[in-house]
C-alpha positions, 0 to 999 in steps of 0.5 A: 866483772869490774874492769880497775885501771891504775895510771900514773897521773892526777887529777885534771889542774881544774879539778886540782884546783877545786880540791885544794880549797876542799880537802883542807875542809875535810875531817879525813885529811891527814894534811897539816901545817905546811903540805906539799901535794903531788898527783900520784895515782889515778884508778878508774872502772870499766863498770859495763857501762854504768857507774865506771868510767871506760877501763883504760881511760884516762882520768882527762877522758874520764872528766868529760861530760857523760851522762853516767856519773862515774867513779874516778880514784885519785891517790896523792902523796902529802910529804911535810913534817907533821904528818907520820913519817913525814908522808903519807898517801891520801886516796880521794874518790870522785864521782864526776858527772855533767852539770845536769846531772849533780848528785850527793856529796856534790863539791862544786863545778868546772869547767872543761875544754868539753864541757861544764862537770860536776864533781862529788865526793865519792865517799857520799855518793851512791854511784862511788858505792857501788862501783866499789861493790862491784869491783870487789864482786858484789852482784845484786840489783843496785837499788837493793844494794843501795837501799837504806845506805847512809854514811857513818857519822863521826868518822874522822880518819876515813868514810864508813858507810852502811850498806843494809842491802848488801847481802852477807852470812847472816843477812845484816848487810855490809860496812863498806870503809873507804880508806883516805889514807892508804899504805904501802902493802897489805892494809892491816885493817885487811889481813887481821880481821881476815885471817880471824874471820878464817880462823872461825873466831866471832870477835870481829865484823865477818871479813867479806872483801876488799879492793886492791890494787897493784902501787907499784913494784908488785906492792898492793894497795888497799883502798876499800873494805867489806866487813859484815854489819854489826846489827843494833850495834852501839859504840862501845864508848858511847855506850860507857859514856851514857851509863857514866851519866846515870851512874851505872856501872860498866864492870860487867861490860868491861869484864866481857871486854877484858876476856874478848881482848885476852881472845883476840890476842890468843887468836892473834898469835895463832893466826899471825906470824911470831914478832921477835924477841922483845929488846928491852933497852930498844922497848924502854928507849922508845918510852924514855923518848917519848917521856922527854919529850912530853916533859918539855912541851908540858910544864905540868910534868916536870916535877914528877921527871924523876918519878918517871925516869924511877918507873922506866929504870925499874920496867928496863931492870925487870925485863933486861932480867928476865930468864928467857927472851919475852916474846912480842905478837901482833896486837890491835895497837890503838885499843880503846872502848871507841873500837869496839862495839856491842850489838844484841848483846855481843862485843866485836872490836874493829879497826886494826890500823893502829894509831894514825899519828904514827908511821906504818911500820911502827904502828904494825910491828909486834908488841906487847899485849899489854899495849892494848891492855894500857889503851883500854884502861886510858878509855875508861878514864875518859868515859868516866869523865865525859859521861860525867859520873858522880864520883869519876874515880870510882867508875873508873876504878871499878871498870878497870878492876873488871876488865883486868880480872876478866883479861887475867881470867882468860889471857896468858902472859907471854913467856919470860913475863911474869905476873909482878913484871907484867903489873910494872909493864903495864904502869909503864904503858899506861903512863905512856899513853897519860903522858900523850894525853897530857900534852894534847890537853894542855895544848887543846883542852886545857880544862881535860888536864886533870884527867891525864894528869891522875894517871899520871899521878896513878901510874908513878904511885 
């Protein structure tokens, strides 16, 4: 068993000075504009000897010269105003080693009062790998668990590797996920998929583990997940996209994705506690403020502000009306075709960590079904469009009517919803999502502008 040491302190100041010039490179990094770095946290191993440092070592220990390369976990807080909640924890694995011994992932060399270190990103190095797989009690030999592995390509908030040697249920092999941004508590990327994994349903990646460790104050962190691996699996956007190209049509596929998201919201509100009842002037607030906030940062939307404001007083009238008090769940809350994917004829849907721009209690707490509904809908639209379709707004409009007809055919709406509320809801939600779309065009893809903007045009029509 694999022996975790949690120590309050960083990095050694010359490593900390490697990484300031490195970390800023990263696609992972949630730092932006002006960011203050503070040393937090440092996890190290005692992997019997191989691939860990020596458990209760400390990370000055940890960076002398050794001929095993060993794992050494450095949690750092970022505070400043761009990033969610104006703060956020960034977890960077280094695999450090002497200067013979440089590996993957290799960033640079310093120098040490003991000698010269190599040090690597552990999201690309094998030793980073299986010193995780170990302290979440995978056993095998290493070679074995290691062959094949490769790094996601594309990942942007966090390192996914794919481990074909690891062993699983069904003998795929397992998805390793290095978190890069860590939250306070119980990672929802851990609690949802488990509870659906022990609830028997299919419709995610097999839960098999995770890595957790004690912040502070009894509050857990989750640093690393183990999930089953999804075989001949294909990105659900990536997918859309290449029939868009051939113009094919998506409907069948997005029919089995509209009845796999009316599931994983029946099997969500089974496994998950209740949320409370939906306020409706809190719920409708948080949309006008987004709303104005869009309209001043993008010129194009000011003409259609009264639109807006018609559409948000009527979503507020009809819920503030009705019989009963709606009922919010737990839900994906950052759904879109690039969280999902279809292997062997199967669509799974992953990733339950909500949307990275914003704050973690915001981004988990429970809401509408429909919020996800709305996300999927918006994906469609980009597939469309991306994928170059022929004729893009009748691609779209196709896919969206399969997928609501297949989530209708098997969703139930939450009680004090009916249908005609839902339906305005669900504009409300896609406008919101259009109207984020809008200001993130105008401000990098000004040519994308027009995608956003019908939608708007659609939502308020």
């Amino acid at each position: 068993m694999v022996d975790v040491s949690v120590q309050a302190t960083g990095p050694d100041p010359s490593v900390g000075d490697l990484l300031a010039t490195w970390l800023p490179t990263q696609r992972w990094y949630p730092g932006t504009g002006d960011v203050e770095v503070e040393p937090w946290l440092a996890v190290t191993f005692d992997d019997g000897g191989a691939h860990g440092a020596s458990s209760g070592a400390s990370p000055a220990d940890a960076l002398a010269p050794t001929s095993e390369p060993h794992l050494v976990l450095f949690l750092v807080r970022l505070t400043g105003p761009a990033l969610p909640g104006g703060q956020v924890v960034a977890q960077v694995p280094l695999v450090l080693a002497d200067a013979e011994h440089v590996s993957l992932g290799h960033i640079g060399t310093v120098a040490t009062p003991a000698g010269d270190v190599a040090v690597h990103d552990g999201g690309a190095n094998p030793t980073a790998w299986l010193t995780l797989l170990h302290a979440m009690g995978v056993t095998g030999d290493d070679d074995t668990l290691t062959e094949r592995a490769r790094v996601l390509a594309g990942e942007q908030s966090n390192t996914s590797v794919l481990l074909p040697g690891v062993p699983s249920p069904a003998g795929t092999g397992a998805m390793l996920k290095i978190l890069r941004t860590v939250a306070d508590g119980p990672h929802p990327d851990v609690v949802v998929p488990q509870a659906l994994t022990a609830d028997g349903w299919e419709g995610v990646p097999r839960f098999l583990g995770a890595l957790e460790i004690d912040g502070g104050d009894t509050v857990p962190l989750h640093l690393a997940i183990l999930s089953e691996l999804v075989p001949h699996a294909e990105d659900g956007f990536e997918l859309a996209c290449d029939l868009a190209s051939r113009d094919g049509s998506f409907a069948v596929h997005a029919g089995a994705l509209g009845r796999l998201v009316a599931a994983l919201h029946e099997r969500m509100a089974r496994v998950l506690p209740p949320g409370p009842s939906l306020d409706a002037h809190a719920f409708v607030t948080g949309l006008r403020g987004r709303a104005d906030r869009a309209v001043r940062e993008a010129g194009e939307l000011a003409e259609r502000s009264a639109e807006i404001t018609t559409l948000l007083d009527a979503v507020e009238s009809r819920l503030s009306a009705a019989p009963v008090p709606v009922a919010t769940q737990h839900v994906h809350g950052d759904l879109h075709l690039g969280q999902t994917l279809f292997g062997d004829d199967v669509w799974k849907v992953l990733d339950f960590e909500g949307e990275p721009q914003r704050p973690v209690a915001e981004r988990t707490a429970p809401d509408l079904p429909l919020r996800d509904v709305a996300g999927m809908l918006r994906s469609f639209d980009y597939a469309a469009a991306v994928g170059g379709a022929s004729d893009p707004a009748a691609w779209q409009a196709d896919a969206v009517d399969a997928f609501l007809a297949g989530y209708a055919d098997a969703a139930t709406l939450p009680p004090g919803l009916d249908e005609e509320t839902a339906q305005v809801v669900l504009r409300a939600l896609v406008l919101d999502k259009a109207l984020y779309e809008v200001v993130y065009e105008s401000r990098h893809r000004p040519r994308w502008l027009p995608i956003p903007l019908a939608a708007v045009d659609r939502a308020l029509g």
